[in-house]
C-alpha positions as CSV (number, residue, x, y, z in Angstrom):
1,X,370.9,88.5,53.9
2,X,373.4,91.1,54.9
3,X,373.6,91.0,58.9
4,X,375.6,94.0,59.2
5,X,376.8,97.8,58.1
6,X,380.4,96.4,57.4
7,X,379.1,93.7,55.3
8,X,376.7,96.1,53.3
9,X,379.3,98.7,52.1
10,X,381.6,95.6,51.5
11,X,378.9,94.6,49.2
12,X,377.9,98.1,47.9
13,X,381.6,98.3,47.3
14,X,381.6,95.4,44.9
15,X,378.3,96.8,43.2
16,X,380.4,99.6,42.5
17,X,383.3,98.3,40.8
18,X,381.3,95.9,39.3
19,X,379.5,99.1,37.5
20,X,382.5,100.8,36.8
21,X,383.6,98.0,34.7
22,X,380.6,97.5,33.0
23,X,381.7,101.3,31.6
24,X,384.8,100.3,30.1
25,X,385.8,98.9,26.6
26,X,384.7,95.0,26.2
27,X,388.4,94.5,25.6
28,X,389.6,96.1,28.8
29,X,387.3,93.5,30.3
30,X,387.9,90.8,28.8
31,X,391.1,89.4,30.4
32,X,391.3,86.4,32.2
33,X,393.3,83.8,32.5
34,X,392.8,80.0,32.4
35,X,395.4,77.5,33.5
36,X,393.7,75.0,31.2
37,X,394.1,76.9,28.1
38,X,397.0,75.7,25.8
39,X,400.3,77.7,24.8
40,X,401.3,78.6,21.7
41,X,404.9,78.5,20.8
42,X,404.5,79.9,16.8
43,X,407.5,79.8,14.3
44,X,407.5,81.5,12.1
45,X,410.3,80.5,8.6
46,X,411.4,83.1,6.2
47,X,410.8,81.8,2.2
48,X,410.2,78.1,3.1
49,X,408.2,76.5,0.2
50,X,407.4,73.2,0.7
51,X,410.9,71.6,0.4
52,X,411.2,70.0,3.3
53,X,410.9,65.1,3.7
54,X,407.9,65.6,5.4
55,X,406.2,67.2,1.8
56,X,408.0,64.1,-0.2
57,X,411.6,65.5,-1.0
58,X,413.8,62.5,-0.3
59,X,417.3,64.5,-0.5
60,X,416.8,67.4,1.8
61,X,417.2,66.5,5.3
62,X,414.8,68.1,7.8
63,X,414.2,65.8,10.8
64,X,412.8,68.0,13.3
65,X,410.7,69.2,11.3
66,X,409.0,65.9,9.8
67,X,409.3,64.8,13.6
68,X,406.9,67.7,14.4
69,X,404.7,67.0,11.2
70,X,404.2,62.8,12.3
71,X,402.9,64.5,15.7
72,X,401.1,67.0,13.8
73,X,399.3,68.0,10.8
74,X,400.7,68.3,7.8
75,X,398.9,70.6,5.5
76,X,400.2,69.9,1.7
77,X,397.5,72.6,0.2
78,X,398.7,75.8,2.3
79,X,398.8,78.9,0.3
80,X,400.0,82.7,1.7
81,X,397.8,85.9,0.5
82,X,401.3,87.7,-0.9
83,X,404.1,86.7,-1.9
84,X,406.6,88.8,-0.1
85,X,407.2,88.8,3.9
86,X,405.7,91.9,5.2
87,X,402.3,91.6,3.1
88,X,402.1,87.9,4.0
89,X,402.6,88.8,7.8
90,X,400.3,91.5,7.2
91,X,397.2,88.7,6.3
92,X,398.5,86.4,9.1
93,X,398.3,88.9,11.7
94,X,395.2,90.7,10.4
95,X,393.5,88.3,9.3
96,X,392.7,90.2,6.2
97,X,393.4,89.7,2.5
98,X,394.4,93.0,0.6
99,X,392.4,95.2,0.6
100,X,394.3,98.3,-0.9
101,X,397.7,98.2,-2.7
102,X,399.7,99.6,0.2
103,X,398.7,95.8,1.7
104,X,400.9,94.5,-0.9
105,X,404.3,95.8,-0.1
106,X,406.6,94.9,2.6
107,X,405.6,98.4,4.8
108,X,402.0,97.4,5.0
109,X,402.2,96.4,8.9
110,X,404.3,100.1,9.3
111,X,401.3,102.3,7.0
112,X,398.2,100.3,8.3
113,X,399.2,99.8,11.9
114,X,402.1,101.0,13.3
115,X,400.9,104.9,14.4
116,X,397.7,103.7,15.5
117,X,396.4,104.4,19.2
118,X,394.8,101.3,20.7
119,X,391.3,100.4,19.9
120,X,388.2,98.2,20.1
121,X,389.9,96.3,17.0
122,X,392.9,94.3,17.6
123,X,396.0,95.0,16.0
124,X,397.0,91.4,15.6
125,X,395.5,88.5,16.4
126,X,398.6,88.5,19.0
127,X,396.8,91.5,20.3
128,X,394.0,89.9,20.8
129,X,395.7,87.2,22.7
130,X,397.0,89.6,24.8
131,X,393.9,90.9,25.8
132,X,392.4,88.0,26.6
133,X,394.8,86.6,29.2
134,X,397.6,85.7,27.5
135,X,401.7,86.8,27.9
136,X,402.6,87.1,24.8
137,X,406.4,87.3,23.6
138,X,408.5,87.4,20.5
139,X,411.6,87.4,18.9
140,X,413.4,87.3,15.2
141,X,411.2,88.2,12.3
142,X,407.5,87.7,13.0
143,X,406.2,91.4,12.1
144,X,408.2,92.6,9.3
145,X,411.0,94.1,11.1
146,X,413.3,91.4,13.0
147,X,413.5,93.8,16.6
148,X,409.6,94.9,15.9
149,X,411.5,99.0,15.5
150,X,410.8,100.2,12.7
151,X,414.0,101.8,10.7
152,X,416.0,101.6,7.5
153,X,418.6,98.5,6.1
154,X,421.1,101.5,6.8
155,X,419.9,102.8,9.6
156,X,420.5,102.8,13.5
157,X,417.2,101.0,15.5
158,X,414.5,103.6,16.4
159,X,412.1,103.7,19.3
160,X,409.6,103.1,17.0
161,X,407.1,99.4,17.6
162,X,405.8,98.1,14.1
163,X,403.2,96.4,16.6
164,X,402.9,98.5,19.4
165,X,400.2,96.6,21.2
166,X,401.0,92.8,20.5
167,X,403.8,91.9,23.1
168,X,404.3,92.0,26.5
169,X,408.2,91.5,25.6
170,X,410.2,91.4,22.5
171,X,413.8,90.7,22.7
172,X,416.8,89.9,20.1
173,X,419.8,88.9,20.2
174,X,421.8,90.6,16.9
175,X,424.9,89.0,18.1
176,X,428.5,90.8,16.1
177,X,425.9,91.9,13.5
178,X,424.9,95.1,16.3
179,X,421.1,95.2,14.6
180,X,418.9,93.1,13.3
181,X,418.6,94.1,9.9
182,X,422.7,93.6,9.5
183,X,421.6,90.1,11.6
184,X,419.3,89.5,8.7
185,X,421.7,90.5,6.3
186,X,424.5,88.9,8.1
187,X,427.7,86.3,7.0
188,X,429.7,84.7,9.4
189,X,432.4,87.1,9.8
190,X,430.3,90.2,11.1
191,X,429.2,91.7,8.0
192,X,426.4,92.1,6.0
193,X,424.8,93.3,2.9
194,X,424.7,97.2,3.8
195,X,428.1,97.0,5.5
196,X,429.5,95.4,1.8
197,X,427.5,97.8,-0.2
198,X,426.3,94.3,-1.5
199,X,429.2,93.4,-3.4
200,X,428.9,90.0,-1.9
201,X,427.6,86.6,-2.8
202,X,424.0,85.3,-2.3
203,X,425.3,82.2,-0.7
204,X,427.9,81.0,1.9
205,X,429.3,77.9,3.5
206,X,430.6,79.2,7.0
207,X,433.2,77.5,9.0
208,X,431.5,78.2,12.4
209,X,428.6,76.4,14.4
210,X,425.3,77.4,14.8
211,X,425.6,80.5,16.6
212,X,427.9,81.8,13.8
213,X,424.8,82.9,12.4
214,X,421.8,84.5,13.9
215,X,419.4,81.8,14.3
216,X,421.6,80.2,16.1
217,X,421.5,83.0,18.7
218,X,417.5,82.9,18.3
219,X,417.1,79.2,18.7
220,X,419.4,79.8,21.7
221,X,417.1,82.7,23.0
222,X,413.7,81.2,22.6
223,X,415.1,78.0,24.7
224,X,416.2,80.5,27.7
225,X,412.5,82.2,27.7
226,X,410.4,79.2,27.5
227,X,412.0,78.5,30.5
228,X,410.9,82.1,31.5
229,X,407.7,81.3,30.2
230,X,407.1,78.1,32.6
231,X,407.2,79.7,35.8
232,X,404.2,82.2,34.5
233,X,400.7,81.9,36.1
234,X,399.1,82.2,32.6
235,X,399.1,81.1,28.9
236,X,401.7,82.1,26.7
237,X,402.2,82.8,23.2
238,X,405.8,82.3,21.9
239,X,406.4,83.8,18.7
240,X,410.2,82.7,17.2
241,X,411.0,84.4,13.6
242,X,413.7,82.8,11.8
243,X,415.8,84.1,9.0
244,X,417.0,81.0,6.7
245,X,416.6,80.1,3.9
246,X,416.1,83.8,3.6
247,X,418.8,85.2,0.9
248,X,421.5,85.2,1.6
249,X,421.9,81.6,1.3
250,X,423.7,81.2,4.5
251,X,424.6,78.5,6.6
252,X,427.6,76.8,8.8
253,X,429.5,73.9,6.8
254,X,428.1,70.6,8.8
255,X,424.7,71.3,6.7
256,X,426.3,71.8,3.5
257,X,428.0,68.6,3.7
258,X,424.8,66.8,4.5
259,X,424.6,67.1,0.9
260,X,426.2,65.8,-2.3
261,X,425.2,68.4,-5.0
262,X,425.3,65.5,-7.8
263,X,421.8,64.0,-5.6
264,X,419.9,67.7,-5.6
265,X,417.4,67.6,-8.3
266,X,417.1,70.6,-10.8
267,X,413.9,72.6,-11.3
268,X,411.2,70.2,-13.7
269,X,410.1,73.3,-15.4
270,X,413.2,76.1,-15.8
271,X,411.5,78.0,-18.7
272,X,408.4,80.0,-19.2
273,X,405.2,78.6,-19.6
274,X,403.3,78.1,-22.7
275,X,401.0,80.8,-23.5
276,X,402.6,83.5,-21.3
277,X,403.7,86.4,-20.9
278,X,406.8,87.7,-19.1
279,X,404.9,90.0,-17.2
280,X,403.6,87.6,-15.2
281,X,406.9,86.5,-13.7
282,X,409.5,88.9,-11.9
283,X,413.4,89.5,-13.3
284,X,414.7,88.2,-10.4
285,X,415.7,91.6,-8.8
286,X,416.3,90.0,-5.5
287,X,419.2,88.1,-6.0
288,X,420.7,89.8,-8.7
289,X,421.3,92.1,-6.2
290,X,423.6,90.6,-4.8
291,X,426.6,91.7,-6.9
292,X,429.1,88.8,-6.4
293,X,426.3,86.6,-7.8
294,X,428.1,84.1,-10.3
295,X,425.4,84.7,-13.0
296,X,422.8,86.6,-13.4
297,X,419.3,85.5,-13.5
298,X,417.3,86.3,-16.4
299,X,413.7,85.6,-17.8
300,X,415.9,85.2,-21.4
301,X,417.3,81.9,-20.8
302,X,417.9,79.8,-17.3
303,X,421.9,80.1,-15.2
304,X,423.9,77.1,-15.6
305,X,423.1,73.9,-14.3
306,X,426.2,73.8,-12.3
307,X,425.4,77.7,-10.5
308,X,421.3,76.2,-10.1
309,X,422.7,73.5,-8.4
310,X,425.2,75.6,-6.8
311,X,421.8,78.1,-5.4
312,X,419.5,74.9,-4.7
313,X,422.9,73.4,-2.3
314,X,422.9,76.6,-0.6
315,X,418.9,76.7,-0.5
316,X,419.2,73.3,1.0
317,X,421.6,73.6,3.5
318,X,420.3,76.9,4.7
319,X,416.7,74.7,5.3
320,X,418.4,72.1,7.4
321,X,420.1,74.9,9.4
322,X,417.0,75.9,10.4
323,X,415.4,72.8,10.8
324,X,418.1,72.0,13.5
325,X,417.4,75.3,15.6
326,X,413.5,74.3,15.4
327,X,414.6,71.2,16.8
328,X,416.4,73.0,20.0
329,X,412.8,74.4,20.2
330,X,410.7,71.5,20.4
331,X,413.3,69.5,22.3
332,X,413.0,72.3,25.1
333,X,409.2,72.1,25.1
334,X,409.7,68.9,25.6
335,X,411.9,68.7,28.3
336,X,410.3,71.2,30.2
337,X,407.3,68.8,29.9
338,X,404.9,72.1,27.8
339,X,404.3,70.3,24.8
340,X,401.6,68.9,26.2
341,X,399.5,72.0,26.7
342,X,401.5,74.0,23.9
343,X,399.8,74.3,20.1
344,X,403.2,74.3,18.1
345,X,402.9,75.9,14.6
346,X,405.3,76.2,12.1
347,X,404.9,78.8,8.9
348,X,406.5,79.5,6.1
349,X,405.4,82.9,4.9
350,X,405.5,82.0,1.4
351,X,407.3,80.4,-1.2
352,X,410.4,80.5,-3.6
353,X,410.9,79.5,-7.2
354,X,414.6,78.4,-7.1
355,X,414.6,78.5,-10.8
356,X,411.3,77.5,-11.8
357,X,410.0,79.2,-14.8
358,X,413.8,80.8,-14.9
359,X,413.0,83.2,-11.3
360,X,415.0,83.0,-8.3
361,X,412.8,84.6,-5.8
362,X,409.4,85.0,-5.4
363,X,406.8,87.8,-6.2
364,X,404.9,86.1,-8.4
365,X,401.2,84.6,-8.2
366,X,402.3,81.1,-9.3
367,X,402.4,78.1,-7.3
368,X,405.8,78.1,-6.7
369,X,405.3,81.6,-4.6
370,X,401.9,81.4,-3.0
371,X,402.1,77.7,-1.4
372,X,404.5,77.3,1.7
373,X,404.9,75.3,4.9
374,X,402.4,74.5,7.3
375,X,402.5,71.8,10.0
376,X,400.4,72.6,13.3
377,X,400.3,70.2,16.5
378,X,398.0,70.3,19.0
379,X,397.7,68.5,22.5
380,X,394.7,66.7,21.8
381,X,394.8,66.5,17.7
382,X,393.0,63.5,16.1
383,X,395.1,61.0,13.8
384,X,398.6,62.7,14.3
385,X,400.6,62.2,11.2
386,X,398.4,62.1,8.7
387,X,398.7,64.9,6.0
388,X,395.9,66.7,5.0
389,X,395.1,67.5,1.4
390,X,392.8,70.2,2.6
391,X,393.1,73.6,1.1
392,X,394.1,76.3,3.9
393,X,394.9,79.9,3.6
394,X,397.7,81.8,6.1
395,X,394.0,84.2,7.0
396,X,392.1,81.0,8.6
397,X,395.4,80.7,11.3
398,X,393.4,83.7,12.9
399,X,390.4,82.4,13.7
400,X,391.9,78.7,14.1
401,X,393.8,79.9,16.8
402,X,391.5,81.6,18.9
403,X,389.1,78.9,17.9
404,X,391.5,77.0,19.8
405,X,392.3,78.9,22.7
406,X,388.8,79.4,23.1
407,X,389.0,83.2,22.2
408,X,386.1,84.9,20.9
409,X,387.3,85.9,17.1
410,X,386.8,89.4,16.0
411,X,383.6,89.9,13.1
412,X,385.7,91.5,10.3
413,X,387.9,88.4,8.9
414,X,388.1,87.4,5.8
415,X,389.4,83.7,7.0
416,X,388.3,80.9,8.3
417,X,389.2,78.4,11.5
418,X,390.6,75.2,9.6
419,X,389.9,73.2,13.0
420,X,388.1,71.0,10.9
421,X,391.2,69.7,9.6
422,X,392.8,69.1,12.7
423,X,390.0,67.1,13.9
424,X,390.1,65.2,10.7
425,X,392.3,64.8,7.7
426,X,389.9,63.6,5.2
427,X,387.7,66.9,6.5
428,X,387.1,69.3,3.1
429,X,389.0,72.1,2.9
430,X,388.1,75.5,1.3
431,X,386.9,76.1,-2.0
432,X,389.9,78.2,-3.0
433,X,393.0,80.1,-1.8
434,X,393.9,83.4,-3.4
435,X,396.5,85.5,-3.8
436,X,397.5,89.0,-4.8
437,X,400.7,90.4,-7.0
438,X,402.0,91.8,-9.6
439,X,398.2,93.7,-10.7
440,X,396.4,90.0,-10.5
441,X,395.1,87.9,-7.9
442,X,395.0,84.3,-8.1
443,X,392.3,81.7,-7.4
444,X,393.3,78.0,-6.3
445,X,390.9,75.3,-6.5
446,X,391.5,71.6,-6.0
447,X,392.3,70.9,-9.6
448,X,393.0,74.1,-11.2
449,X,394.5,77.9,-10.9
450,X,392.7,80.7,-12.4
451,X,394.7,84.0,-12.6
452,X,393.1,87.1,-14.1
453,X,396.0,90.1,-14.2
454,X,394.5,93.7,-14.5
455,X,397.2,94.9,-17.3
456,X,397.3,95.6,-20.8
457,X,400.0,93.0,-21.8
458,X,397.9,89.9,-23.2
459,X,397.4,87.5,-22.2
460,X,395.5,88.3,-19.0
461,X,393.6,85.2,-17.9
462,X,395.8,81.8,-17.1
463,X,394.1,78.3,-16.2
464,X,396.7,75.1,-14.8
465,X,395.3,72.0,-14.1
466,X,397.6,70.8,-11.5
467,X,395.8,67.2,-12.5
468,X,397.8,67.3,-15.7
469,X,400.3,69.9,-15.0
470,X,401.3,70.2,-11.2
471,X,404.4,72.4,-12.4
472,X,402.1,74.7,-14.3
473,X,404.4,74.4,-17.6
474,X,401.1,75.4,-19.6
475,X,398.4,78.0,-19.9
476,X,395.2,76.3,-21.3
477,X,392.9,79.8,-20.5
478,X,392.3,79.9,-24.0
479,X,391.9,76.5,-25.5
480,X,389.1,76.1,-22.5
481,X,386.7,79.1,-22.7
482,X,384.2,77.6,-20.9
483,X,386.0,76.0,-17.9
484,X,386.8,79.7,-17.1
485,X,383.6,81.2,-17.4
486,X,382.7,78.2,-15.0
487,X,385.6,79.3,-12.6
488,X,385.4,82.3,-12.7
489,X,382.8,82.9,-9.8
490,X,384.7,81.3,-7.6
491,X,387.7,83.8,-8.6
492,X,384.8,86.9,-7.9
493,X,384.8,85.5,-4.7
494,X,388.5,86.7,-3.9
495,X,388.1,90.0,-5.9
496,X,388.7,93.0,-2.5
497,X,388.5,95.0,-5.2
498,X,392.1,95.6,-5.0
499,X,392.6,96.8,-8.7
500,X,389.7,98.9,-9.3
């Protein structure tokens, strides 16, 4: 009982807030913060397809990042929803597959999100973290924009936040580059792509160390805040964005000598595939753009074998660049004794054909494009180092996430937690991954791919079996009628209704 007056409006006073609250948004509520939740430290790598030892390439050198994959999971079945870096960030951080065409392009964060006034929806699953206890910080390229302003290749930063909810703090270190698109853009002696009105090469071996280029400055960054990040009274998510193998090709000399170009294999399948169309496949638009480019890529007939080595030697080296700044990362964690209460995941938001089926670049729907890079580590994962063959989408690293950090997930996603996996290897994956480009979308079973484009150039339905054809050399659509019609409800079940 309450003895006295004092101790009755003291508890008449906590009636009272407790009321108030009760009025406010769930999410204004919803904060808290538990010491026993784990950190996140999330990196995040720009075109990484799965070209790394830890996937089965015994030339490329990449030992962090098969270090974090024999303490992790390896995923070998990891496919994006787009093929090009702000759509694909757009699904990762929605949690949503496209749902209208302006989700396709690499504004959709900036037209879906960017003007919008907070609201019960989370902007981000970052957002969401945010609201629920966490500090949550970022650097590099993680939206779409590598400062999180939005402005043009051109332009001077604005004041403008492509995510204007999601962090606590964003910081970036552009180095001689002055901003981080000319970062992005950047070769070792200061200047860019815009600065060179691009009459430069797609590839350079640079006579400097690692902070000669800018992730050198962000792996340098990201080891100075998680010391920041320590000393905080709550969970953190850490989001690092780096830029390699990113065109242009860049990276300092000690990497490209790792290599002898005679030992890096040339693409298994550098022609069209049977039964195709070009249509289905992009002109390379990317890297021809670069104007000093030693030949032009064409869908008429492949480079030279010497300037495709050349491209998958700067490819290369620009991977184990980055694989040595992700090492700085992990070897910090370590040392500052997180890593065991700190889920490391590393992403590549899609992939690259580095002359398969005679593209460099990616925006297409093959396989080449749509599977990338996943390894995730947790503290408590069960049988570390063993891959899984599980199929995963970039949409189920939502709800896997706040699965994990014991977050309540928002209704509306279209993915799914994986932790299944991560408990177990051998665990079945999903049915399918899809993916969306180029008027088609693209379903991805265990055995086969099942692509129906909305166009009038025939023909519009392709079928691999990655059984027979893992390179996807051949479309068998037609020869096998009836294996489509079978597969084909499982494509319906990817159909947003994008193209209608």
């Amino acid at each position: 009982m309450l003895s006295n007056k004092s101790s009755r409006r003291d508890f008449l006073k906590t009636v009272g807030l407790g009321a108030a609250a009760l009025t406010l948004p769930n999410w204004l509520t919803a904060c808290q913060t538990e010491p026993e939740r784990p950190n996140i430290l999330f990196i995040a790598v720009d075109d990484l397809r799965t070209e790394l030892g830890a996937y089965g390439n015994d030339v490329i050198k990449t030992p962090n990042i098969d270090k974090l994959a024999s303490g992790g999971r390896l995923f070998k079945n990891h496919y994006v929803q787009v093929p090009t870096c702000g759509a694909s960030r757009h699904s990762l951080l929605t949690g949503w597959r496209p749902r209208t065409k302006s989700h396709l392009g690499n504004e959709a964060i900036v037209r879906e999100i960017s003007d919008k006034p907070e609201s019960e929806r989370p902007e981000s699953f970052i957002h969401h973290l945010r609201r629920n206890g966490y500090y949550t910080l970022g650097m590099g390229k993680i939206s779409h924009y590598p400062e999180n302003l939005v402005y043009g290749y051109t332009d001077e930063p604005s004041e403008k936040k492509e995510l204007p909810h999601s962090w606590d703090e964003f910081v970036f270190d552009s180095g001689k580059w002055k901003t981080g698109w000319n970062a992005f853009f950047g070769y070792a002696d200061g200047e860019n792509r815009q600065s060179m009105n691009r009459k430069v090469k797609p590839y350079e071996c640079g006579d400097v160390d690692d902070d000669g280029y800018p992730d050198g400055l962000t792996a340098k960054l990201a080891v100075s805040k998680l010391n920041e990040l320590k000393k905080k009274d709550k969970p953190f998510f850490m989001g690092v964005g780096f830029f390699k193998p990113h065109l242009p090709f860049t990276a300092p000399k000690k990497y490209w000598d790792m290599y002898n170009p005679e030992d890096i294999p040339l693409s298994p399948t550098p022609f069209i595939p049977d039964n195709v169309n070009k249509a289905s496949l992009t002109n390379s638009g990317e890297i021809n753009g670069y104007h000093l480019t030693d030949e032009k890529a064409s869908l008429d007939g492949p480079v030279s074998d010497e300037y495709a080595k050349k491209l998958r030697h700067a490819y290369y080296a620009s991977v184990s660049y980055t694989d040595a700044q992700v090492g700085k990362l992990l070897d910090e964690l370590e040392r500052l004794d997180l890593a065991k209460n700190t889920i490391v995941v590393l992403w590549g938001d899609h992939g690259w054909h580095l002359g398969d089926h005679l593209v460099w670049g990616k925006h297409t729907i093959f396989e080449r494009s749509l599977k990338s890079a996943l390894v995730v580590k947790t503290p408590k994962i069960n049988q570390p180092g063993i891959p899984t063959k599980g199929i995963a989408e970039t949409v189920d690293l939502y709800p896997t996430l706040l699965e994990l950090c014991g977050v309540k997930k928002p209704k509306d996603l279209d993915g799914n937690s994986f932790s299944n996996l991560l408990n177990n290897p051998n665990a079945s994956g999903k049915e399918a991954a899809y993916g969306y480009f180029s008027n088609g979308i693209s379903a991805r079973t265990e055995r086969y791919r099942l692509t129906k484009y909305f166009r009038d150039a025939e023909p519009k339905i392709e079928l691999y079996d990655h059984k027979n054809d893992p390179n996807e050399s051949k479309n068998i659509a037609q020869e096998n009628p009836e294996l489509v019609k079978k597969l084909m409800p499982i494509w319906e079940k990817g159909n947003t209704g994008l193209y209608e």
